[in-house]
TILOVO-275737 format. One line per 10 residues: their letters; for each residue x, y, z of C-alpha. Coordinates in steps of 0.1 Angstrom, whole numbers. Layout:
N
a	X Y Z; ...
//
This chain:
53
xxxxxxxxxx	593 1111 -287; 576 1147 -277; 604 1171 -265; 587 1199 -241; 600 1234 -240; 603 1243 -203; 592 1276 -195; 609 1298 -164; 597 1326 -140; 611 1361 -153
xxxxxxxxxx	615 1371 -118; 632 1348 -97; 657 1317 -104; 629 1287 -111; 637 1271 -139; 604 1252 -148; 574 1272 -142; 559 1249 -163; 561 1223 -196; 552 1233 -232
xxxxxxxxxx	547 1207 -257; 524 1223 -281; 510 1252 -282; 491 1274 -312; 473 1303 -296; 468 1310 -257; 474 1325 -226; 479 1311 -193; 482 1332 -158; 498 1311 -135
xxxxxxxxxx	514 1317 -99; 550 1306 -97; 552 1281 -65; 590 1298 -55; 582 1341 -58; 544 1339 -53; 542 1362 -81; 514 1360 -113; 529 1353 -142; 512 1358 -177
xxxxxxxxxx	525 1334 -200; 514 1337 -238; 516 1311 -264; 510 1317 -304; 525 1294 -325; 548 1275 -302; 572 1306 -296; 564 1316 -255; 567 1354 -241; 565 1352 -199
xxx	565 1384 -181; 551 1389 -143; 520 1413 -136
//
């Protein structure tokens, strides 16, 4: 059984922005559905850093 990490919006209160099951090196802007702001999520190594643009 995978166990995903969920990731949430730095800005406002939603709480799954999206799922992370694996993840070695990356980045991701994606447009949270609840603020309408562009978030820049990172990934290295399965450890996550989010912060809006």
């Amino acid at each position: 059984m995978t166990i995903a990490k969920k990731i949430k919006c730095p800005v406002c209160n939603n709480k799954r922005l999206l799922d992370l099951v694996v993840a070695k090196d990356g980045e991701v802007m994606i447009k949270c559905p609840k603020c309408k702001r562009i978030i820049d999520v990172t990934f290295q190594d399965n450890r996550i850093k989010a912060k809006a643009m």
